[in-house]
C-alpha positions as CSV (number, residue, x, y, z in Angstrom):
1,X,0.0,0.0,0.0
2,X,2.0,3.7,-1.1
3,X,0.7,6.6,0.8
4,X,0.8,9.2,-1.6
5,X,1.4,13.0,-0.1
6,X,3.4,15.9,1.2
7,X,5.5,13.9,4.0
8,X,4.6,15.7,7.3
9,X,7.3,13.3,9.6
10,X,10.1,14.1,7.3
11,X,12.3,16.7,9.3
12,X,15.5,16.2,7.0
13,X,17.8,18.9,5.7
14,X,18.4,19.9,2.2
15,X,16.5,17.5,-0.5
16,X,14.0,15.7,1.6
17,X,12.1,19.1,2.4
18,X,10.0,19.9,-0.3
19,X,9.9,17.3,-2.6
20,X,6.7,15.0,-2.9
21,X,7.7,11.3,-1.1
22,X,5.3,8.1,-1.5
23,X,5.6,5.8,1.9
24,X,5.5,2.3,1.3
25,X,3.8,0.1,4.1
26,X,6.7,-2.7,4.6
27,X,5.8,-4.4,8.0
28,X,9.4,-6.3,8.1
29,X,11.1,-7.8,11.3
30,X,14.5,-6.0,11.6
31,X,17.4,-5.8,14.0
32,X,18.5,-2.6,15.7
33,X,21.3,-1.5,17.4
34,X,20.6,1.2,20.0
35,X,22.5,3.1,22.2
36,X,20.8,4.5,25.7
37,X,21.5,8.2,26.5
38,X,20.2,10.7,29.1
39,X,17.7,11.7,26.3
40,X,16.7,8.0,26.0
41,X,16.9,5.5,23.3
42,X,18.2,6.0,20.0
43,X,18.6,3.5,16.9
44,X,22.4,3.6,15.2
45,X,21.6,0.8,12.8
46,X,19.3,-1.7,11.9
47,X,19.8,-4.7,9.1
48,X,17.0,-5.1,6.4
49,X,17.4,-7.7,3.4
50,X,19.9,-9.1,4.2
51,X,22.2,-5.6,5.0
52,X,23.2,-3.4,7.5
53,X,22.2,0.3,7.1
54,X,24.2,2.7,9.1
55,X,21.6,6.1,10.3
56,X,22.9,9.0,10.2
57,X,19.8,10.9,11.9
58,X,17.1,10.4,13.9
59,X,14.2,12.9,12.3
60,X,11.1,12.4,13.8
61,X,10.3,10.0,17.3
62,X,6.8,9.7,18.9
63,X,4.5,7.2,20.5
64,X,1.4,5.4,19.6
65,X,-1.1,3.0,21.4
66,X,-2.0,-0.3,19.4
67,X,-4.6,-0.9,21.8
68,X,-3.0,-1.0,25.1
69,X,0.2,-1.6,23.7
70,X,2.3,1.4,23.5
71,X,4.5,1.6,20.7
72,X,7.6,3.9,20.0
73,X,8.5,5.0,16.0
74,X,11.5,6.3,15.0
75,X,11.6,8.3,11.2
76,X,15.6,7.9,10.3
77,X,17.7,8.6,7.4
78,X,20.3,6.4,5.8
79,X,21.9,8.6,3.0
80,X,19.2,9.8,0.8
81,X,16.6,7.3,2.1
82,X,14.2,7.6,5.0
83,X,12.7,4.9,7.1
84,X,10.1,4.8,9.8
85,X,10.7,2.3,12.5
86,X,8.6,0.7,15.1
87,X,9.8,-0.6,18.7
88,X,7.2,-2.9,20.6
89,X,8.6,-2.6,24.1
90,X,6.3,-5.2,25.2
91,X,7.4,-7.9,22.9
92,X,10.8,-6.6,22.5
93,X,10.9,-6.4,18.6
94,X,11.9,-3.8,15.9
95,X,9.9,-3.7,12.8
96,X,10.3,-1.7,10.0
97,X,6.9,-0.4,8.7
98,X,7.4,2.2,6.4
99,X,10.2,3.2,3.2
100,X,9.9,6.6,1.8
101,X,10.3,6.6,-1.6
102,X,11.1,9.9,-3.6
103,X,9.2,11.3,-6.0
């Protein structure tokens, strides 16, 4: 399913800012590296298809309730693409919901 509109998440410098950008629902399990600071948690890397994709900034974070789950996404950039990750700190999984795809 592509979401087709003006990305409100995207907080990027430079090209990302004004550009049109479809999301693409993904729904993948992933790995995540994370590193725990006084301003909380923050992804450094996560492996998708088989690779491992270095971010280089964190974007966008916020919280959402999947019932009475509560779930924390992450938007993050790896070069010139943007991802939107999900942690379940119930179940203790990463997923990876969302690609941004230029347009």
């Amino acid at each position: 399913m592509t979401d087709m509109r003006r990305s409100s998440r995207n907080r990027t410098a430079g090209s990302h800012r004004n550009h049109w950008a479809a999301w693409c629902g993904v729904d993948d399990p992933i790995e995540v590296g994370v590193v725990f600071g006084p301003r909380g948690m923050r992804p450094v890397w996560f492996s998708w298809q088989g690779r491992r994709r270095m971010i280089q900034q964190v974007t966008y974070t916020w919280k959402e309730l999947d019932g009475k789950l509560p779930l924390r996404y992450f938007t993050v950039t790896e070069g010139s693409s943007v991802y939107e990750l999900c942690f379940d700190p119930m179940a203790l999984r990463w997923r990876l919901t969302k690609v941004q795809v230029e347009g």
